[in-house]
TORFIZA-423688 format. One record per atom (N, C-alpha, C): residue number from 1; z, y, x; atom name. Coordinates in pm, 1 decimal. Layout:
! TORFIZA-423688
{NUM, {Z, Y, X}, CA}
...
END
This chain:
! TORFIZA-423688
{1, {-2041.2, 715.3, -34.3}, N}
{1, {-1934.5, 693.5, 60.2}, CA}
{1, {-1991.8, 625.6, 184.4}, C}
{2, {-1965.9, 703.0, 288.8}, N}
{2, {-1977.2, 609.5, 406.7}, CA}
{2, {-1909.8, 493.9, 451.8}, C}
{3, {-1984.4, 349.1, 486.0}, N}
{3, {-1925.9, 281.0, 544.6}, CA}
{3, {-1827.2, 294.8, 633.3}, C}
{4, {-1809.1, 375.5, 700.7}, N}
{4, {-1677.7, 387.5, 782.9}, CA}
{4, {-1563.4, 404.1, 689.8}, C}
{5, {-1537.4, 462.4, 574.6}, N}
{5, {-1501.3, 548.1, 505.4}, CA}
{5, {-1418.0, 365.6, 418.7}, C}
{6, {-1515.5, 290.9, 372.8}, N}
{6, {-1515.0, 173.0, 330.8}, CA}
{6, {-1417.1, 97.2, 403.1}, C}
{7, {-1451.7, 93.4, 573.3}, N}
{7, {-1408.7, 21.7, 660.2}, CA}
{7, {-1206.1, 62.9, 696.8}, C}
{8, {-1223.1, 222.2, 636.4}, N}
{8, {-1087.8, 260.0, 681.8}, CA}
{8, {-1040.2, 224.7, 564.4}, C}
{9, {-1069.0, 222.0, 429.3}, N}
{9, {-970.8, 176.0, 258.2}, CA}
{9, {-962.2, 9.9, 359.3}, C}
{10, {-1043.8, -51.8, 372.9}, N}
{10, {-1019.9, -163.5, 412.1}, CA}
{10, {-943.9, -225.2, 492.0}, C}
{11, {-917.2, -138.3, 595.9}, N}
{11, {-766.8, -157.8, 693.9}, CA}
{11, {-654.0, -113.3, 601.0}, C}
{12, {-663.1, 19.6, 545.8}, N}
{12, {-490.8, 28.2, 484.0}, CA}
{12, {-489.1, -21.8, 370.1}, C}
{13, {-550.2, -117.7, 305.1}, N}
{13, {-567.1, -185.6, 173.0}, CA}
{13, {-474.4, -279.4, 270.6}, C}
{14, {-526.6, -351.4, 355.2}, N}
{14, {-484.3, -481.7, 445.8}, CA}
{14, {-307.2, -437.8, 455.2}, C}
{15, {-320.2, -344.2, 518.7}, N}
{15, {-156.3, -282.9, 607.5}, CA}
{15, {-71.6, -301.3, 456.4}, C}
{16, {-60.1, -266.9, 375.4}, N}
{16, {-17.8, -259.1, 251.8}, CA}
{16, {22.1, -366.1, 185.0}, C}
{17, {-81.9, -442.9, 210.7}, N}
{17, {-81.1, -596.1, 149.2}, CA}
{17, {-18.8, -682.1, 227.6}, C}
{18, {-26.4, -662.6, 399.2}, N}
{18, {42.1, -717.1, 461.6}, CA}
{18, {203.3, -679.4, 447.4}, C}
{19, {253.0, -586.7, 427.9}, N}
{19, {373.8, -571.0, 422.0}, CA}
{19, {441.0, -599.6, 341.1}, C}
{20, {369.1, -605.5, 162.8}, N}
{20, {372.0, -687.5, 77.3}, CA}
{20, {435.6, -791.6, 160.6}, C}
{21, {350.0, -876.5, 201.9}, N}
{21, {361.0, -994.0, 188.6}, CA}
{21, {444.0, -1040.6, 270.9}, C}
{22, {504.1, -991.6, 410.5}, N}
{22, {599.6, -1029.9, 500.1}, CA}
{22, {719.8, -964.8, 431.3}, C}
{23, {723.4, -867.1, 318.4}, N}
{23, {879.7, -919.4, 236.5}, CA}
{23, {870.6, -995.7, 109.2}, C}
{24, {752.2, -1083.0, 112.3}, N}
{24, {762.8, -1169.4, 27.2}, CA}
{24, {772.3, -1077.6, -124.8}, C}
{25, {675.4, -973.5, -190.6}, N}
{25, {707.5, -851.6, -285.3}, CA}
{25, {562.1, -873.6, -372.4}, C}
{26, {623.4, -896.5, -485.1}, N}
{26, {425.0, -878.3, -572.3}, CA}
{26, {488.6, -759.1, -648.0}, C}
{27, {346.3, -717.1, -731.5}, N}
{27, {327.6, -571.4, -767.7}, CA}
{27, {444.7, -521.3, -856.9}, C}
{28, {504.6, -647.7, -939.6}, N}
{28, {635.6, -555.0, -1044.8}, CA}
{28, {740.1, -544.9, -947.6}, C}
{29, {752.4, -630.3, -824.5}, N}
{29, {901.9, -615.2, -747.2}, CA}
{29, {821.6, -449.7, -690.7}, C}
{30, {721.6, -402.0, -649.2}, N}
{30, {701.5, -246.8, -589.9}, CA}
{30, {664.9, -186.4, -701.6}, C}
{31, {644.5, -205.8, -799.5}, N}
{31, {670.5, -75.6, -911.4}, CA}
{31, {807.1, -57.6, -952.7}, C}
{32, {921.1, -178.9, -971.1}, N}
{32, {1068.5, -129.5, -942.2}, CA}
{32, {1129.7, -71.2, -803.7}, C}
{33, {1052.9, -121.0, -704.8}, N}
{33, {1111.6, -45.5, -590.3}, CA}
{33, {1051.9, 164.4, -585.8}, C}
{34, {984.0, 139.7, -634.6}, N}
{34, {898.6, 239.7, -622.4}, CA}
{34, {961.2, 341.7, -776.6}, C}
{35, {947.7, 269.6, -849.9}, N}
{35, {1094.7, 369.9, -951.3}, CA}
{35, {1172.1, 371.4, -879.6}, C}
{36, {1242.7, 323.9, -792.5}, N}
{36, {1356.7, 355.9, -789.3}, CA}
{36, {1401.1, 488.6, -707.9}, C}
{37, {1275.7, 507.1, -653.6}, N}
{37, {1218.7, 701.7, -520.8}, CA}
{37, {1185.7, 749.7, -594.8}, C}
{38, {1191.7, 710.3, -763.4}, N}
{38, {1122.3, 848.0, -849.1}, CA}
{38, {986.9, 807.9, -867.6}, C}
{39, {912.0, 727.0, -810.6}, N}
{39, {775.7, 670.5, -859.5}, CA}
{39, {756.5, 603.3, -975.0}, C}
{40, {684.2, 653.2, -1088.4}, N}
{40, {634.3, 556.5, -1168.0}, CA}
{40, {515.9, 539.6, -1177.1}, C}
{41, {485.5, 384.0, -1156.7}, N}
{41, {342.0, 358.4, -1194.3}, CA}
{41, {384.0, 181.5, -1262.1}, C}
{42, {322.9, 91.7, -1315.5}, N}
{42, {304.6, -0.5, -1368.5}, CA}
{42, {211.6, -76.6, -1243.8}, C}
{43, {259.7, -242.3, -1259.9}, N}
{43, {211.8, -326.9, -1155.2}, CA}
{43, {47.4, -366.8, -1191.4}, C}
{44, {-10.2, -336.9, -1303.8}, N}
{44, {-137.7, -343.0, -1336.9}, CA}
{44, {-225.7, -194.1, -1258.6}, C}
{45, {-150.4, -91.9, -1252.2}, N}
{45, {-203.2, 1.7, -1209.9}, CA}
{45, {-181.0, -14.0, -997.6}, C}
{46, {-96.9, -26.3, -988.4}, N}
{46, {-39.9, -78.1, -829.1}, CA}
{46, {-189.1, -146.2, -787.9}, C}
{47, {-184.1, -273.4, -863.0}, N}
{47, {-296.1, -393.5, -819.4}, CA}
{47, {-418.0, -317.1, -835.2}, C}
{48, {-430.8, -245.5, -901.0}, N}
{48, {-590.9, -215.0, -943.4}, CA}
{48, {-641.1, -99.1, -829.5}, C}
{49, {-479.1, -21.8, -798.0}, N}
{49, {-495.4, 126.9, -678.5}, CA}
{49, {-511.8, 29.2, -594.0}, C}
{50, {-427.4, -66.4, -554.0}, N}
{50, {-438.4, -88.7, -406.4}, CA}
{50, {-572.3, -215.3, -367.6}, C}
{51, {-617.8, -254.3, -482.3}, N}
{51, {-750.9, -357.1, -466.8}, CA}
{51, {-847.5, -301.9, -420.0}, C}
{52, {-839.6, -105.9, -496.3}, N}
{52, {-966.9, -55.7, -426.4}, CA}
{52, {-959.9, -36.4, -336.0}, C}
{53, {-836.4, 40.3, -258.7}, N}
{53, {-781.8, 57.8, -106.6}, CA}
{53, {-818.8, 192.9, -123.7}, C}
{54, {-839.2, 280.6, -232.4}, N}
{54, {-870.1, 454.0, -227.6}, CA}
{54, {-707.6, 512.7, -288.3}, C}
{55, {-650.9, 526.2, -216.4}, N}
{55, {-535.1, 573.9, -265.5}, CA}
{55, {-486.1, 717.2, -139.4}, C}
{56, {-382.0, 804.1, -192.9}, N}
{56, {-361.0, 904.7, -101.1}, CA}
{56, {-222.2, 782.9, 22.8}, C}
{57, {-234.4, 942.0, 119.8}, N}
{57, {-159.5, 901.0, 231.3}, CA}
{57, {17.5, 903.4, 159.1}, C}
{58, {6.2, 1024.0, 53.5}, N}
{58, {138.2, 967.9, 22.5}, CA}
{58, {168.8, 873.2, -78.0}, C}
{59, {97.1, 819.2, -181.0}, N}
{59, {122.3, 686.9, -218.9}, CA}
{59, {139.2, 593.1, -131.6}, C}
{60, {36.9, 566.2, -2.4}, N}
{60, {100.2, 513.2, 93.9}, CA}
{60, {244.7, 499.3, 139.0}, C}
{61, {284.0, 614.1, 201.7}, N}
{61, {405.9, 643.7, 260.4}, CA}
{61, {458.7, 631.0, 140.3}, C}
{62, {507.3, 645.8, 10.9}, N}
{62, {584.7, 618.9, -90.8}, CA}
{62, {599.2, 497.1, -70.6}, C}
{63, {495.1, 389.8, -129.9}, N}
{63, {480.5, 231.0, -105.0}, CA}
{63, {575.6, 196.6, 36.7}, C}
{64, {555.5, 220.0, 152.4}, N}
{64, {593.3, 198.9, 279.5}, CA}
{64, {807.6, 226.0, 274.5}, C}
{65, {766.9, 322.0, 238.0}, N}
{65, {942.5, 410.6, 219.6}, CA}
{65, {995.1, 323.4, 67.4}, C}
{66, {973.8, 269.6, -23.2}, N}
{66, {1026.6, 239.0, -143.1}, CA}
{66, {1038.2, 28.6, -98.9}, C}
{67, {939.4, 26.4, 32.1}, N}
{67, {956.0, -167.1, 18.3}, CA}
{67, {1045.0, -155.5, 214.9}, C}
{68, {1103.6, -71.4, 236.1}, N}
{68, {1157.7, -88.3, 349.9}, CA}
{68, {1076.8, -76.3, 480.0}, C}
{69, {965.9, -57.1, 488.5}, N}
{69, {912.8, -68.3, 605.2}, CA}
{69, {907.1, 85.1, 677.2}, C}
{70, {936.0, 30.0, 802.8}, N}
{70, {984.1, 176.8, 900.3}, CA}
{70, {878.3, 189.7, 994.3}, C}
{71, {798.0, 107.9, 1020.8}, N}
{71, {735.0, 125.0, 1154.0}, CA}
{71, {596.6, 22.2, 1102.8}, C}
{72, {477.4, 144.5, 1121.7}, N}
{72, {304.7, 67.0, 1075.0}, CA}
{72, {277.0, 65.2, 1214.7}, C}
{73, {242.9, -75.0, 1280.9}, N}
{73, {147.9, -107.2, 1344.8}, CA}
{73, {-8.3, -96.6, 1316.4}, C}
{74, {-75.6, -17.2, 1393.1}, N}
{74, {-207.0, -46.6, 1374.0}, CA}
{74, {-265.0, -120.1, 1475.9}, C}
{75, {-401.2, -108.1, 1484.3}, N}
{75, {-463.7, -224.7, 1601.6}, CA}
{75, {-532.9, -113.6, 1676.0}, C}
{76, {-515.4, -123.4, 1764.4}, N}
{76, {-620.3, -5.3, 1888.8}, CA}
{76, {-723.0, -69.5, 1888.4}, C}
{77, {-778.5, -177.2, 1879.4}, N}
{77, {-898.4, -238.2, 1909.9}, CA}
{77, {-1031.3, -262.0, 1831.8}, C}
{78, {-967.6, -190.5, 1714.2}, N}
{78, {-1093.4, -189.9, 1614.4}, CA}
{78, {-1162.4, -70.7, 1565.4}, C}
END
């Protein structure tokens, strides 16, 4: 794997975790939110996908759409 490759799991690992965390959400409150769009996964499996930061764009957008968040800021500057 290329470092860049590293560097990009490493920003949307962050984005993820940040949004986590500005609704105040650990992994069993988004594996019930996330059943509740029809997702099942377990909060041992959540923590372990999103620690590596290799996950698809739509687990993403699932995660994003199942904890309320409408709008990803990224950073132009990096």
């Amino acid at each position: 794997m290329l470092d860049t490759d590293k560097k990009w799991q490493g920003r949307v690992r962050g984005i993820l975790r940040a949004e986590l965390a500005r609704r105040n959400l650990n992994y069993v409150d988004l594996a019930d939110l996330l059943r509740a769009i029809g997702v099942e996964d377990t909060p041992k499996n959540l923590s372990n996908k999103i620690a590596r930061g290799r996950f698809t764009a739509a687990f993403f957008m699932q995660c994003m759409r199942a904890i309320g968040c409408r709008i990803i800021h990224l950073d132009a500057d990096e």
